[in-house]
N, C-alpha and C positions, 0 to 999 in steps of 0.2 A: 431368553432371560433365565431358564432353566440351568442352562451351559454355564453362566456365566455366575449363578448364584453359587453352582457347586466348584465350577474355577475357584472363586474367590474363600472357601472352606479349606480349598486343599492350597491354598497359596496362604492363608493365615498358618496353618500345620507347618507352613516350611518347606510344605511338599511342589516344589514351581516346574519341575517339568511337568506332570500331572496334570498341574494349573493350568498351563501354556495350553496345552492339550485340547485343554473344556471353552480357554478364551476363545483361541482358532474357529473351535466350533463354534461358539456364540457370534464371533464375526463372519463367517461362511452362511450362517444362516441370517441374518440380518444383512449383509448384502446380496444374500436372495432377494429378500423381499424389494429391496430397496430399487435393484433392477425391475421392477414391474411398474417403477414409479416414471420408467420415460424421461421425457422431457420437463416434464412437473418443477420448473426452478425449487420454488417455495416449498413443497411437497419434501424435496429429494434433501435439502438443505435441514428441512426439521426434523425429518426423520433420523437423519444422521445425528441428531443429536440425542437422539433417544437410548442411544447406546454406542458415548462418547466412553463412559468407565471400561466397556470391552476391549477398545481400542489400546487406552492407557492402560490395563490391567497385561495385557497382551508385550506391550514392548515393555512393559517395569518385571513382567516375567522373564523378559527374554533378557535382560539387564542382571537381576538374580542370576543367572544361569555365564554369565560373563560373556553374552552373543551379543557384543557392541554392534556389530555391522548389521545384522538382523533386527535389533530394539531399533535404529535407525529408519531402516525399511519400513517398517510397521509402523512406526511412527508417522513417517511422512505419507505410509497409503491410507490411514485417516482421514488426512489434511487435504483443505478445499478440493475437495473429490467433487462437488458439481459444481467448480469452476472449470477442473480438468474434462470432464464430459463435454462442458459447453463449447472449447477449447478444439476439442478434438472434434466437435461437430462443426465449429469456426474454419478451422484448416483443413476441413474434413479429407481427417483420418480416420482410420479406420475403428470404431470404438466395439473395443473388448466386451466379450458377455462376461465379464468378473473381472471385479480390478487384478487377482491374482496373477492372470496373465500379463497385463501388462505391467505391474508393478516387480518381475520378477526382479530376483535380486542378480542375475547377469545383463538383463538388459539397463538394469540403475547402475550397475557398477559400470559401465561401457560408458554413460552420460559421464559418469566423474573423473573416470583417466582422461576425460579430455576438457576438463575445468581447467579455465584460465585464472582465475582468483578465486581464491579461500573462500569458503562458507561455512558460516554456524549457523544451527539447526537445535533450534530452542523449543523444548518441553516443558512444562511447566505444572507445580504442583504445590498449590498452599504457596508458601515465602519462596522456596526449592526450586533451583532452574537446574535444569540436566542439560547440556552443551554437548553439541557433537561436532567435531572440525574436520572438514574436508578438505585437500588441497592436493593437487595436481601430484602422483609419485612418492604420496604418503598415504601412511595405515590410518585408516578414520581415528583421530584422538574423540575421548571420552573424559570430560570433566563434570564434577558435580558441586553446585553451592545453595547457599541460602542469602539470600538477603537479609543486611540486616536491617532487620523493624521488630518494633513490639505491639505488631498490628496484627490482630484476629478477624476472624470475619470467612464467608463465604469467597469473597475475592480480594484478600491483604496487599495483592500487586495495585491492582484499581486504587484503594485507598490511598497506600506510598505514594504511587502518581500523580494521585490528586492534591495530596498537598505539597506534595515537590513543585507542580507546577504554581500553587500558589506561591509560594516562595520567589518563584522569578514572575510573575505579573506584575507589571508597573502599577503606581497607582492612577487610580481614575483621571485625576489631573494629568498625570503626564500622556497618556493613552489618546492617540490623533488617529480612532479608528471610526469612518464613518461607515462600520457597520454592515456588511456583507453577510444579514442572517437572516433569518425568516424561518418560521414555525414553532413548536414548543420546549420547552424545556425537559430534558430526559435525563433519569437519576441512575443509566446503564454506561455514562460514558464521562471522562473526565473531563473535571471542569473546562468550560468555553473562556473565555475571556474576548563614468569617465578614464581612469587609468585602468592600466590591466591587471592584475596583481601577480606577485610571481607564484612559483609553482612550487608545493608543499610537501615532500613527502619524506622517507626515514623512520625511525625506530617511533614508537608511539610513547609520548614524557605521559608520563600519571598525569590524572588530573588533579588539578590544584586542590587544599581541603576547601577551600569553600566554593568548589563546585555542588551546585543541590543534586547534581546526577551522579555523583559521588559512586554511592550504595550501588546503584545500575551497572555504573564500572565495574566496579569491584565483584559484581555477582556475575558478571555476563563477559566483560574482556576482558578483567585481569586475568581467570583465568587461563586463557588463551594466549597470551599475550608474546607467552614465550616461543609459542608454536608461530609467530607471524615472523617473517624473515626482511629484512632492510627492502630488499624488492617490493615487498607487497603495498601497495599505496589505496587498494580498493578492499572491500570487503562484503560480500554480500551477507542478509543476514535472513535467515526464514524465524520468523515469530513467532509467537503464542499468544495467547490471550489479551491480556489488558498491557503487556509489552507492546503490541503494535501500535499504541499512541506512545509510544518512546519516540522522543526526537533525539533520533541518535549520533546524531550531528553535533548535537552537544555532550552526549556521552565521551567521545571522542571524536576531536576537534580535527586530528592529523591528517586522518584517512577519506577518503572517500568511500560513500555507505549509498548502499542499496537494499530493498526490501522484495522481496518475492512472496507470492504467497506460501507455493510449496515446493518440492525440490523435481516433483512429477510437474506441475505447472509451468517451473522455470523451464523444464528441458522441454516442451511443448513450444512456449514462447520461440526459445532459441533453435528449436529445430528448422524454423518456418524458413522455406525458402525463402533466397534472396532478394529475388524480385516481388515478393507478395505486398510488401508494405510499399505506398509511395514514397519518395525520397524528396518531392515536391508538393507546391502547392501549399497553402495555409488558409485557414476559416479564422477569421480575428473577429470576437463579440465582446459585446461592451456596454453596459448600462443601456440591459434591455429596459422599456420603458411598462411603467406599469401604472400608472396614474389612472385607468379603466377600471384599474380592480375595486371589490367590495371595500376589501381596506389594501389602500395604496401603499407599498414599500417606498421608503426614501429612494428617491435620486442616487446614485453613485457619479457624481462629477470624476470621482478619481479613478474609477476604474475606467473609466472613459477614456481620462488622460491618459490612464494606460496603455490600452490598446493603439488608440494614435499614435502613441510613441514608440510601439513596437510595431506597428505598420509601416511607419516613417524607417525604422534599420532595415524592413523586409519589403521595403519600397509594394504596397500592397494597400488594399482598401478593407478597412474593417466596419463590420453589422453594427451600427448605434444606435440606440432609442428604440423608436417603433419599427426600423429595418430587422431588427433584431427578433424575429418573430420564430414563434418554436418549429413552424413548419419548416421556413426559409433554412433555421440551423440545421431540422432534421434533412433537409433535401440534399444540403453542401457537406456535409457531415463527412459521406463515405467518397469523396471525390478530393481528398485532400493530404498531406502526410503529416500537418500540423496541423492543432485547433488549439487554440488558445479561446478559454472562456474568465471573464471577468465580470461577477454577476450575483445575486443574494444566491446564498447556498444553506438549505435546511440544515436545521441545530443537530438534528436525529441521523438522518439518511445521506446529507451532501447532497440533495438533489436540486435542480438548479430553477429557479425562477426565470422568465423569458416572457419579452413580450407575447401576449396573447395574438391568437390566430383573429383572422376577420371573419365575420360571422354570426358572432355572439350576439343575445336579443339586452338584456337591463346588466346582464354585470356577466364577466367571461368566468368558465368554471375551472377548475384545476385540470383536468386533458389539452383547454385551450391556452395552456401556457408553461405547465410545471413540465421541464424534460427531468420523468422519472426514471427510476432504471429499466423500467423494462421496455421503454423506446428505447433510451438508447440500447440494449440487449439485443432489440430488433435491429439494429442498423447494422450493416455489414461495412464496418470499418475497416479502411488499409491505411490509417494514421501510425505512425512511427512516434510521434510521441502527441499526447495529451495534457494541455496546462489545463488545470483547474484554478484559477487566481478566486479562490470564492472562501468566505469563512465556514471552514469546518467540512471542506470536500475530502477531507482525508478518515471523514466520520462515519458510523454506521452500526450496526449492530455486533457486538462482539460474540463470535460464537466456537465454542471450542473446536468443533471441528473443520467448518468454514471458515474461518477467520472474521474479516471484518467483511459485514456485506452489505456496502454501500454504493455509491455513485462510481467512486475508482475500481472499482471489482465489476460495475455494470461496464465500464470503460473497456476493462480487460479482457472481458468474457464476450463484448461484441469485434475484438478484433485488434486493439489498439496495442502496441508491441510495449508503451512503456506512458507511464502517466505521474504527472506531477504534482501531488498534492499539499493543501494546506492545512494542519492538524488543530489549529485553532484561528480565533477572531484576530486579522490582520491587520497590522500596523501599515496606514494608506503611503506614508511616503517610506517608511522602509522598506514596501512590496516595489515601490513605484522605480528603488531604486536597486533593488535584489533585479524585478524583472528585467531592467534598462542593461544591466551588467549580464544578465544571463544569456540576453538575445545578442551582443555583442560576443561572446563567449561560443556561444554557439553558430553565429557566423563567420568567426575568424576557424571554424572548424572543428572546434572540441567537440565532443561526443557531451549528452546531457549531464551525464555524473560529474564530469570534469568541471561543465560552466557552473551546476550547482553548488560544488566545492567550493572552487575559486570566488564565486558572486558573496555567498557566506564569509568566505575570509578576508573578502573587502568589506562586509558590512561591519563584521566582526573587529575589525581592527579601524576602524572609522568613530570620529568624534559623536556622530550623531546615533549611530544605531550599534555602538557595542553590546547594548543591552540584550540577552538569551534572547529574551523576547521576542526581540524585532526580526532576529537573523534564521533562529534555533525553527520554527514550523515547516519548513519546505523539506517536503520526502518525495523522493525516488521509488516507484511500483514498478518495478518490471527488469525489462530487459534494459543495458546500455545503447545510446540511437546517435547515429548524427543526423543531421537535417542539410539537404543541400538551397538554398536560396538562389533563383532564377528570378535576378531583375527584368524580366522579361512575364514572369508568370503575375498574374494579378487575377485574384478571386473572383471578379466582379466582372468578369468577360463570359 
């Protein structure tokens, strides 16, 4: 704290190599300490946040100083560092006694000469986004904006968001969601609430002015925009802060978008050999049953219907009602390349409701039923992709230097190469009909970014579900997967 109080004296003077100097140290020695913390999830994760300003103090020096590819670096070895840990204990590699080794900047430059699609790599400060563009055979561009709002506050992004999203929330009357939530209400996260179609891609048109994600465009890809070349139809994007409930899907409509946590996690992901993850096999659950509990969650009839009907494409038996039990999920969990879960998902955390275990004496307790993160954490998953069909699986704590640490990041840290989230309370037939499109999409072959495109741009152009709302909450975590379907393979053998 020493280091970093006198860093930031000589980086007011003007004086930033100096600064840079005193940051280095304040980061060298807090992830000293931080290394003693082990395995400590929760430990390692809050720590880090005790000295997030050294981190940003560190690349906003190296930025002064005109060391784009460096403020980069540093930026990104911040970022979800005890997801990377867990990661690299997951595909156990070999883990570094200091991120410095592995973060060097030859072995990160090696990861991006061999980028297939562009990436922005988003910092964030006050209104202020710093954009960094990476792309296979170019020099890292450097863009800087603001947003515009004339919003103050602690976190002015959060705020924007939240009532942009009000903006596109239907009204109650129109709203056919039974409800996929359970727990409390949290004032750290924004508000809750058949044909194929053809293939989209090309130069990216502005979005319209009365799109509400307008401002988001305009801070985050316009300036980019010119660096994207006719080829490019995918985009991946590493986040920040209260930007990770961006549905960026609606920011721009053209491209296909992915979300990683960080640019060290992504190349961990992508490194995994090829045979690691299965390429078969699916766990289909569905309106787990809960009618035992102290207070009973509604029924999901439609997420039932769901899953039926994505069993029925993957010719396969899925977990309903009382089959649906947290043990049976956690047992079939790590024996599978798909999971699809359809089921109440906590307002706070995205952690998933399930029938409770057998056993319990007057009313079952939360272990006998809640799969939290850190079961699934324990589970050693070789799923290739994970759906979350639940409201608000895409939620979680926002934290600067972790990102979001919820149920999709417990996903990704036990194993799971790419997971599908939902950022808010879903609409039951336009999930009904997103999913129906997507698992079609995905068995004619597409890789998941693609079915999740294309499912969007059928909803999106559809009399029923044009509305943001319905179409705009489904994100991409991770890596790109296809899933191969063996009408021969069935769950329940």
């Amino acid at each position: 704290m020493s280091h970093h109080s006198i860093g930031h004296g000589y980086f007011s003077l003007g004086q930033f190599e100096i600064a840079l100097d005193k940051f280095v140290s304040a980061v060298e020695v807090f992830n000293t300490l931080r290394s003693f913390l082990k395995s400590e999830d929760d430990w390692k994760i809050n720590f880090r946040e005790l000295y997030d300003k050294s981190y940003c103090a560190k690349w906003r020096s190296l930025l002064k100083i005109g060391k784009i590819d460096e403020a980069l670096f540093a930026a990104d070895q911040g970022r979800a560092q005890t997801l990377s840990d867990n990661l690299l204990i997951q595909y156990e590699l070999a883990l570094p006694s200091s991120d410095a080794i592995f973060d060097s900047k030859e072995r990160m430059s090696r990861f991006l000469t061999e980028l297939s699609i562009p990436i922005i790599f988003l910092a964030t400060e006050g209104l202020a986004v710093n954009i960094w563009f990476l792309s296979r055979g170019k020099e890292i561009a450097f863009r800087e904006r603001r947003l515009e709002a004339s919003i103050t506050g602690k976190d002015p992004i959060r705020v924007l968001l939240g009532a942009t999203l009000e903006k596109i929330r239907p009204d109650d009357s129109a709203e056919t969601c039974e409800d996929r939530t359970f727990g409390r209400e949290l004032d750290n996260v924004v508000p809750s609430s058949g044909e194929v179609c053809g293939e989209e891609v090309g130069n990216l048109p502005f979005p319209p002015s009365n799109n509400a994600f307008k401002p988001f465009y305009d801070a985050v890809i316009g300036p980019i925009e010119d660096l994207l070349g006719p080829e490019d139809d995918e985009l991946v994007i590493v986040s920040d802060g209260a930007l990770c409930f961006i549905p960026w899907a609606a920011v721009i409509e053209s491209i296909r978008i992915r979300i990683v946590p960080s640019l060290k996690s992504y190349q961990l992901i992508s490194s995994v050999p090829e045979g690691y993850h299965k390429k078969t096999g699916a766990l289909l659950v569905g309106n787990p049953c809960t009618k035992q509990l102290k207070k009973p969650l509604e029924p999901l009839p439609c997420a039932q219907k769901e899953v039926e009907m994505i069993a029925a494409i993957l010719n396969t038996r899925p977990l309903i009602g009382k089959q649906a039990t947290k043990a049976e999920v956690m047992k079939r969990m790590s024996s599978v390349g798909l999971i699809h879960i359809a089921a109440h998902g906590d307002e706070v955390t995205g952690q998933i409701a399930l029938s409770p275990n057998p056993g319990w004496t007057q009313f079952p307790k939360e272990e006998d039923y809640i799969l939290k993160m850190s079961d699934v954490q324990a589970a050693n998953l070789r799923a290739r992709l994970v759906v979350l069909s639940c409201c608000h699986s895409g939620r979680g704590r926002i934290l600067k230097g972790e990102g979001v640490v919820g149920i999709a990041r417990a996903f990704l840290a036990a194993g799971a190469r790419s997971v599908l989230v939902a950022l808010w309370a879903i609409d039951d037939k336009a999930t009904m009909e997103f999913m129906k499109r997507f698992y079609q999409h995905l068995k004619e072959g597409k890789t998941a970014s693609a079915a999740v495109h294309q499912s969007m741009k059928c909803l999106r152009e559809s009399e029923e579900f044009s509305e943001m709302w319905d179409w705009a909450p489904f994100q991409l975590i991770g890596d790109d997967v296809k899933i191969e379907f063996d009408a021969k393979d069935d769950v329940s053998e």
